[in-house]
C-alpha positions in Angstrom: 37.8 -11.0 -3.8 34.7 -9.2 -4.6 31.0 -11.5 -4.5 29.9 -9.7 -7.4 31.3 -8.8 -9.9 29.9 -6.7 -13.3 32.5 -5.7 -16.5 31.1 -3.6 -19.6 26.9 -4.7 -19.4 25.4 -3.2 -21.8 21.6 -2.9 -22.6 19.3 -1.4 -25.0 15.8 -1.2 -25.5 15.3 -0.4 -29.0 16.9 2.7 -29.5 17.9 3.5 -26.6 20.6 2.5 -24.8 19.9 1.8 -21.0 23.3 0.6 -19.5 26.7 1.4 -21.7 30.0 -0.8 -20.4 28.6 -0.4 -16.7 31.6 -1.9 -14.3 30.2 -2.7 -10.8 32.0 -4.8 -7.8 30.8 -5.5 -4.7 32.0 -7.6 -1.5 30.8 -9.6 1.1 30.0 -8.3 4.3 29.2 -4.9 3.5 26.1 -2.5 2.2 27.3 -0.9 -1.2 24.7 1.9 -2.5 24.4 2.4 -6.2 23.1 5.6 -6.7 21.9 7.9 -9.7 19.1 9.8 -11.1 16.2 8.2 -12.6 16.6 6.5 -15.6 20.2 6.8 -14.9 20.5 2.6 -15.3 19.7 1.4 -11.8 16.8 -0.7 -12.1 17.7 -2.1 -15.5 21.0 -3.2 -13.9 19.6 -4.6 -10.8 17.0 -6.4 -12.9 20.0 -7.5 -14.9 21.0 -9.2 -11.3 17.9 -10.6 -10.6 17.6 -12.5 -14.1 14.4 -10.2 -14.3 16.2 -9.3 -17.9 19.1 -10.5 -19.7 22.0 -8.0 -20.4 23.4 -7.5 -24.5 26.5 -7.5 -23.8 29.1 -7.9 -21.1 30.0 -10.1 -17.8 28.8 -11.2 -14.4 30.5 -13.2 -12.1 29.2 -14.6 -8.7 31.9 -15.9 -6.2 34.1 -15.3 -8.9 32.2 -17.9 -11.3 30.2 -16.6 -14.5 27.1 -16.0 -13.3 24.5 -15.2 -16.2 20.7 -15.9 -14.8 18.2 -16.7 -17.4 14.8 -16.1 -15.2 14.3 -14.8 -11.7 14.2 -18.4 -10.6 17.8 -19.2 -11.5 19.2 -15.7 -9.4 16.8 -17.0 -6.4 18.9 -20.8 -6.3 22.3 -18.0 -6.7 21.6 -16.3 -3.3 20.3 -13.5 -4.6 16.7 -11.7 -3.4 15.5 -8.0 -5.0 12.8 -6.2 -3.0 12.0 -4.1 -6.3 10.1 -0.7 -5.8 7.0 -1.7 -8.0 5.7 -4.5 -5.2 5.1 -8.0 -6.4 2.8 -9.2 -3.9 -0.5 -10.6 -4.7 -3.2 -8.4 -3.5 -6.2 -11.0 -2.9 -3.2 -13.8 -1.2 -2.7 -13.6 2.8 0.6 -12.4 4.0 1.3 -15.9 4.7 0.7 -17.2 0.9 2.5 -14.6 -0.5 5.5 -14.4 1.4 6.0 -18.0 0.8 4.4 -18.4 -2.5 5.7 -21.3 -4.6 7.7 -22.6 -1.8 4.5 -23.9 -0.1 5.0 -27.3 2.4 2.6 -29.7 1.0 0.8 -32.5 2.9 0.9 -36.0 1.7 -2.1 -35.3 -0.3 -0.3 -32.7 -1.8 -2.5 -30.0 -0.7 -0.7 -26.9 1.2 -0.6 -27.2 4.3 -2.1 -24.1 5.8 -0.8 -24.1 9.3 2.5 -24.9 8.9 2.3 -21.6 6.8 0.9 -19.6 9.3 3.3 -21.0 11.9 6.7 -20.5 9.9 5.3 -16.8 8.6 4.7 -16.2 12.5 8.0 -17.1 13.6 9.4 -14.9 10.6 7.6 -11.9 11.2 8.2 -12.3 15.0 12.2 -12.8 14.2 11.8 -9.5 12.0 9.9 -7.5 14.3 6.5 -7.4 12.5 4.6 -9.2 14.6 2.0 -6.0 14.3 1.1 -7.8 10.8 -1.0 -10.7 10.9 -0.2 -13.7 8.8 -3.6 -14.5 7.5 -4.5 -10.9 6.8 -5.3 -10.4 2.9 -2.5 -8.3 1.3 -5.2 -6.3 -0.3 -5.9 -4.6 3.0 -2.8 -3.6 4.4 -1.5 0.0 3.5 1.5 1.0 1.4 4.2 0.7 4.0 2.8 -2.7 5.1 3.4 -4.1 1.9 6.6 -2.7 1.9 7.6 -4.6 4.5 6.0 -7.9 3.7 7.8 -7.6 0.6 11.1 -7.5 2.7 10.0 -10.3 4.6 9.4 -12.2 1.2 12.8 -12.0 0.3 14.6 -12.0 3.4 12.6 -15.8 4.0 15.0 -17.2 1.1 18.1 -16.2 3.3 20.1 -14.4 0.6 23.4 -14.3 0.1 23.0 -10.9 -1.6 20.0 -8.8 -0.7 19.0 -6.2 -3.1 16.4 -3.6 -1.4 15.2 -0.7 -4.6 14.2 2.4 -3.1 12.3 0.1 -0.4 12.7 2.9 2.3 10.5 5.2 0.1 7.2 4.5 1.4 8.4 3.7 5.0 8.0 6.3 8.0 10.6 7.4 10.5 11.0 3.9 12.7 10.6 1.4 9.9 13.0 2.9 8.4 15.5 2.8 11.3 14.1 -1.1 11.1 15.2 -1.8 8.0 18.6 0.0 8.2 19.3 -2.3 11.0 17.8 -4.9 8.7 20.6 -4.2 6.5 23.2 -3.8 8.9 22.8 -6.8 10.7 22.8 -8.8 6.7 26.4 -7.4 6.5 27.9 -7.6 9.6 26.6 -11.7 9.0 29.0 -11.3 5.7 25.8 -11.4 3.6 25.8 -9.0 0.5 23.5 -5.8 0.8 23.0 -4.1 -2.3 21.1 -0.3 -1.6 19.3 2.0 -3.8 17.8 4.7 -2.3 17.3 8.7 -3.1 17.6 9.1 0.3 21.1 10.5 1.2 20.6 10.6 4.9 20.0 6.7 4.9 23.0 6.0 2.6 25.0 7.4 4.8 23.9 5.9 8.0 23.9 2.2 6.6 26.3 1.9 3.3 30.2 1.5 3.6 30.9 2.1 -0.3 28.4 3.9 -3.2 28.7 3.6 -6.7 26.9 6.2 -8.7 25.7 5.7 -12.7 25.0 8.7 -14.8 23.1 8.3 -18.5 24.1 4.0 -17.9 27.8 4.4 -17.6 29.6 4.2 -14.2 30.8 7.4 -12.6 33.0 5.8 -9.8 32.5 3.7 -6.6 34.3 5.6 -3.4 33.8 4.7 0.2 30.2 6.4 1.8 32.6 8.4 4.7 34.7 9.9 1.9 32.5 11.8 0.2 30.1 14.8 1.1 26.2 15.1 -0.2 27.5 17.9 -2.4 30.1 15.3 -3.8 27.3 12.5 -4.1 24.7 14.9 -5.9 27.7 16.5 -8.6 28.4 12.5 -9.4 24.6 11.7 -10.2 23.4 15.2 -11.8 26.6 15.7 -13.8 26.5 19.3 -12.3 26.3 21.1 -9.2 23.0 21.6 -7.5 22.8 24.8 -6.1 19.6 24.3 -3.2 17.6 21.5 -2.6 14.7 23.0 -1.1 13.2 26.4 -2.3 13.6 29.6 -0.4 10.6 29.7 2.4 8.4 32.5 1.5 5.1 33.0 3.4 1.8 33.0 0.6 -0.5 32.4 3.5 -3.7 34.3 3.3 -6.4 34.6 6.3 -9.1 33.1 3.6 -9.8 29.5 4.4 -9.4 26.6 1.3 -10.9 23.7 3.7 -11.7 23.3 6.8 -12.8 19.7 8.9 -13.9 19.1 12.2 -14.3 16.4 14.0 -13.4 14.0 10.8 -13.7 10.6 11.5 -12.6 7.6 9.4 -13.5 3.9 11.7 -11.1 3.6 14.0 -8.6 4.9 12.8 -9.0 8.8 12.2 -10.9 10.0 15.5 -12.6 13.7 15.7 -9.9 15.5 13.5 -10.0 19.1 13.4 -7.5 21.4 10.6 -7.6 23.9 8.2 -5.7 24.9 5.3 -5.3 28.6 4.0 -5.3 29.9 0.4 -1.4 30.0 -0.2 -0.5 27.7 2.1 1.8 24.0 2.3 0.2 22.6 5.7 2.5 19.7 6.0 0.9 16.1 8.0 3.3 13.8 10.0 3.0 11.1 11.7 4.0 7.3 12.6 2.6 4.3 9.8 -1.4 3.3 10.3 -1.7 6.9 12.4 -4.6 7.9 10.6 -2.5 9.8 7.5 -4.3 7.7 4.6 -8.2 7.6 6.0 -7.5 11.7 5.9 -6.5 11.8 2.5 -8.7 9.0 1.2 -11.8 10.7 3.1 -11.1 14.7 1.8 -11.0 12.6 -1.8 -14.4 10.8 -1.8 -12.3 7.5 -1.4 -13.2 6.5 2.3 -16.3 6.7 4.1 -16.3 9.3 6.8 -18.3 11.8 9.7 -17.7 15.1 10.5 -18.4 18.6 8.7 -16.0 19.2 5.5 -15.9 22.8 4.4 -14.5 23.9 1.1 -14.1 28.1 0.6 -16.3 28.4 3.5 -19.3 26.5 1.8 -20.2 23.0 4.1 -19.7 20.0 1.5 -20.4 16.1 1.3 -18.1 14.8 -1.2 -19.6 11.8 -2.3 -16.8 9.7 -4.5 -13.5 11.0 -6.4 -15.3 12.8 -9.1 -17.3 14.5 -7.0 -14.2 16.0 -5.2 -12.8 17.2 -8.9 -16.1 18.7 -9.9 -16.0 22.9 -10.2 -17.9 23.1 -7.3 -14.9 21.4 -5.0 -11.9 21.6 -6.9 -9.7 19.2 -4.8 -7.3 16.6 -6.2 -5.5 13.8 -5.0 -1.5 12.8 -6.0 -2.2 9.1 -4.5 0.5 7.0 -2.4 1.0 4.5 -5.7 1.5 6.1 -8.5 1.4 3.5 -10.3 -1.6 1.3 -9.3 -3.8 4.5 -8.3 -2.1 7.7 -10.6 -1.7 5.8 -14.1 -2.5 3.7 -16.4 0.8 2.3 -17.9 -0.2 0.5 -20.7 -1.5 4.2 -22.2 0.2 6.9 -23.4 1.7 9.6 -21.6 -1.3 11.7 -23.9 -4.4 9.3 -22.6 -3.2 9.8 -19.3 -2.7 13.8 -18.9 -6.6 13.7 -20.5 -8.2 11.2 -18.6 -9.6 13.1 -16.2 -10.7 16.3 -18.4 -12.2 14.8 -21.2 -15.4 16.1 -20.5 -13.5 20.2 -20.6 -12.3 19.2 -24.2 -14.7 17.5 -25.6 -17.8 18.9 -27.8 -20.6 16.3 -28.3 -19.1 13.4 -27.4 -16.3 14.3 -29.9 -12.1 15.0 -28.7 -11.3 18.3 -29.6 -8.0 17.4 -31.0 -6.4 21.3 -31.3 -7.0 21.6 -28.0 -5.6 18.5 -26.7 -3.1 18.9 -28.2 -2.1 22.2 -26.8 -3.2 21.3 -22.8 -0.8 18.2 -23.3 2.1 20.0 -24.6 2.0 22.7 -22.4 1.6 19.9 -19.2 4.7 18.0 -20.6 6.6 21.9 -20.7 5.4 22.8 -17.6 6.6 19.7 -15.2 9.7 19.3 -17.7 8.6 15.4 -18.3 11.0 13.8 -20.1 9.3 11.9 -23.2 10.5 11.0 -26.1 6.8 11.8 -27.3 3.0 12.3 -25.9 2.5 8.6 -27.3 5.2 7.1 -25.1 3.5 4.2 -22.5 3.7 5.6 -19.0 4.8 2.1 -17.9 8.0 2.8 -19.7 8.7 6.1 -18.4 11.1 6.6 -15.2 9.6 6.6 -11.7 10.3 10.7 -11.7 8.7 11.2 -14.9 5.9 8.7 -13.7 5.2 11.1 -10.8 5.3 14.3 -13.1 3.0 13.0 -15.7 0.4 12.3 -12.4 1.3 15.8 -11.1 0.7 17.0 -14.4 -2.8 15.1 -14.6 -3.8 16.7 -11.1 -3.2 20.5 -12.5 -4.9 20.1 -15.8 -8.1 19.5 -13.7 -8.2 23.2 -12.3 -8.3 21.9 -8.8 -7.0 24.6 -6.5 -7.1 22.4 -3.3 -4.1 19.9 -3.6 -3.4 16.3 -1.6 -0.2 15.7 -2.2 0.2 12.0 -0.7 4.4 11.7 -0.4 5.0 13.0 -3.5 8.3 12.4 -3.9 8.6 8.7 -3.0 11.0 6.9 -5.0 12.0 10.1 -7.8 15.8 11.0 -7.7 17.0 14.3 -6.0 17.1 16.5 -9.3 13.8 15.9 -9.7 12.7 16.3 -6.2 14.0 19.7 -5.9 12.0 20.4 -9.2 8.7 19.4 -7.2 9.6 21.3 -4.3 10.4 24.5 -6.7 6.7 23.5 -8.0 5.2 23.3 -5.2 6.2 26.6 -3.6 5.4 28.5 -7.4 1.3 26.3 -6.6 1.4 28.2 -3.0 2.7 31.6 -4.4 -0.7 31.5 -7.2 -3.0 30.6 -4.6 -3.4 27.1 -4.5 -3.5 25.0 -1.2 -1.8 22.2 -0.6 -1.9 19.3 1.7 1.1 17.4 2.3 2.2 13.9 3.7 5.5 13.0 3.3 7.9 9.7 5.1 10.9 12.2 4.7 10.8 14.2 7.6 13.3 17.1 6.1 10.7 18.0 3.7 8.4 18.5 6.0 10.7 21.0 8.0 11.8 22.6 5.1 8.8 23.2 2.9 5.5 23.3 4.9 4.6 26.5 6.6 2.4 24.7 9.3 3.0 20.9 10.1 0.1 19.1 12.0 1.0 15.8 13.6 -1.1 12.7 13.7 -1.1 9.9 16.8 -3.0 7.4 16.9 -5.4 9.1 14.7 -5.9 12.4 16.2 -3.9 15.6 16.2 -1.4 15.6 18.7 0.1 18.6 17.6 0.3 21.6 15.4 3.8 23.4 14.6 4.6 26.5 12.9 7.6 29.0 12.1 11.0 28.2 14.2 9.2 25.3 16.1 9.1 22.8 13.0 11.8 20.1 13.5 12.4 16.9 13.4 12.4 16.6 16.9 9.3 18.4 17.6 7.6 15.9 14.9 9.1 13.1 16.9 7.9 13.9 20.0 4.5 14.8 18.9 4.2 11.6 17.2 4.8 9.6 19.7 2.2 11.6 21.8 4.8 13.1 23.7 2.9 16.5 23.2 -0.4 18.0 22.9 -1.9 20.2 21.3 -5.4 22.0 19.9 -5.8 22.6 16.2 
């Protein structure tokens, strides 16, 4: 008898229709993937779940009841907890008050009472294996990943009886992934209900016994995970076959030097880094959560305070702030780790974001030159293949893939020809992926240079021509050609090698 049960829901959004008749079971004791492309359904069914949003047409049924949640609230009392992609933390609460927000002990005065908080959020973390993250620490300050999994802590404090994790793996490195896999695992084996959505092929085949794929918000099938290939998996979501993932590696590099650091230093936490990045070249960074991959980024970008000597074309420069770093006289932009708190601004259009940070190159006295706006947006929206059903469209209601094209987009209309591509492909489907990695390789071929951090260790090996590993906020190691694995990566990042820039 399945837990879960879904028959024909059916949504639409105005005009267009999101899910069509989807039909979905799931049972206890196992993890069951649903898989597809974005804006293939997913999100708007799993928000369907989590009384998030209520569904036109169609039914639910929990424990084989009818199970139709009016508000989040309602599916929370049901047994069921999403971990969304788009966090929900607040960012000036502790860990503690958010992870137990509205479900605060009070004293007999009524007032919270603070350390009983701080002890129950201690014992969680310590039971979950995040005893690294300190329960009064202000979410504000913790990085992406840390977020991530407070989030998962957040949820998993309500003791679900179904557990729904969106693409929470996407901004997780190598071993908290592997933690939250067993996370998952354990949930089952305990005859809980994990529900999986991940782009990530690898981890859906490690930790899910069935999938279920949507395509255009109908549902393709649901097969057991061991019985079908990645080939299999990708035809179901794409509709097609796709024939590579990752672009034929050709070598652009040139001996002319884009930018060059030595001895960067960010706190405590980047220490005397040394690297440099050719014209035509993809130099890959690796390296464990909090190893010093952010304060890199964030310091090349103006966005962190640093020390050391930054050199751009062979000219010494201090970057002061963000702007500074997209002036002519730098040319260097950042794809951030949040697209959506630090690439857009979803409440404008697709339009007032692809201009925002050129308005001064098409503008004349103050004025828009409207021609050419015109033309620079229509050939960005050609170009990365965004899928809009106009330039007026709110980026808040555009897929996460088409999110992270329109920001992509943004970055190349500024002219920049030194990239920092911050995971770019965190939580986009595999059709778009290998669109970005096709993009990426064309940048390289024209010149550009490119920077790259990624949590997915297989991009790194296939796409960058160089990979330098961070531990503990140096450069433990440097790989290039035939000695780029995931092993190598592994061992460097663990400081397991050493090695000079």
């Amino acid at each position: 008898m399945a837990l879960l049960q879904a028959t024909g829901i059916t949504k639409r959004f105005g005009g267009i229709v999101a899910l069509n008749g989807v039909a979905f079971a799931a049972e206890a004791g196992e993890v069951h993937a649903v898989l597809g492309e974005n804006g293939a359904g997913k999100s708007t069914f799993i928000q369907i779940l989590s009384g998030a949003i209520a569904a036109d047409d169609g039914t639910l049924s929990l424990r084989d009841r009818p199970f139709r949640p009016a508000n989040p609230r309602e599916a929370e009392r049901a047994g069921i907890a999403p971990v969304f992609q788009e966090l929900s933390l607040v960012p000036d609460l502790s860990v503690a008050e958010n992870i137990w927000f509205r479900r605060e002990r009070r004293t007999w005065l009524r007032t919270i009472d603070r350390r009983d908080l701080l002890r129950r959020t201690a014992r969680l973390l310590g039971e979950l294996g995040l005893t690294r993250i300190a329960p009064d620490r202000v979410v504000r300050h913790l990085s992406v990943a840390e977020r991530q999994m407070v989030e998962i802590a957040k949820a998993l404090a309500a003791d679900p009886d179904i557990l729904i994790l969106d693409e929470a793996t996407s901004a997780l490195p190598p071993q908290e992934v592997d933690w939250l896999l067993a996370i998952a695992r354990r949930r089952a084996d305990a005859g809980k209900l994990v529900l999986y959505i991940s782009h990530r092929l690898a981890e859906v085949r490690r930790v899910a016994d069935r999938v279920t794929v949507l395509r255009n918000g109908e549902t393709v099938g649901t097969r057991s995970t061991s019985s079908l290939s990645d080939d299999e998996i990708v035809t179901m979501m794409l509709g097609r076959r796709l024939d590579r993932l990752y672009p034929e590696r050709s070598t652009t590099r040139t001996e002319r030097i884009a930018l060059q650091v030595v001895g960067l230093t960010v706190g405590h936490r980047l220490q005397g880094v040394d690297l440099s990045l050719h014209e035509g070249e993809i130099l890959g960074v690796a390296g464990l959560q909090g190893h010093g991959q952010r304060e890199l980024f964030l310091a090349l970008f103006g966005a962190a305070r640093s020390r050391g000597r930054i050199s751009v074309w062979g000219r010494d420069v201090a970057i002061r702030d963000p702007h500074h770093a997209l002036s002519s006289g730098i040319g260097m932009a950042l794809l951030p780790e949040d697209r959506r708190l630090q690439g857009l601004l979803l409440s404008k259009s697709v339009r007032e974001n692809l201009i925002l940070a050129i308005l001064p190159r098409i503008s004349r006295h103050g004025l828009l030159d409207l021609k050419r706006e015109g033309t620079l947006v229509a050939e960005a929206v050609r170009r990365l293949q965004v899928k809009v059903s106009s330039p007026e469209q709110l980026a808040g209601t555009l897929s996460g893939g088409n999110q992270q094209k329109v920001v992509l987009a943004k970055l190349l209309a500024t002219q920049a020809k030194i990239l920092l591509f911050y995971d770019p492909t965190r939580g986009v489907d595999v059709g778009t992926k290998a669109e970005i990695f096709v993009l990426m390789r064309d940048l390289a071929a024209q010149g550009y240079a490119i920077l790259f951090y990624s949590t997915d260790l297989p991009e790194l090996t296939h796409l960058a021509d160089r990979v330098a590993v961070l531990s503990y906020g140096r450069v433990a190691a440097v790989l290039e050609g035939d000695a780029i694995d995931e092993e190598a990566i592994l061992h460097a990042t663990l400081g397991e090698r050493q090695a000079a820039a």
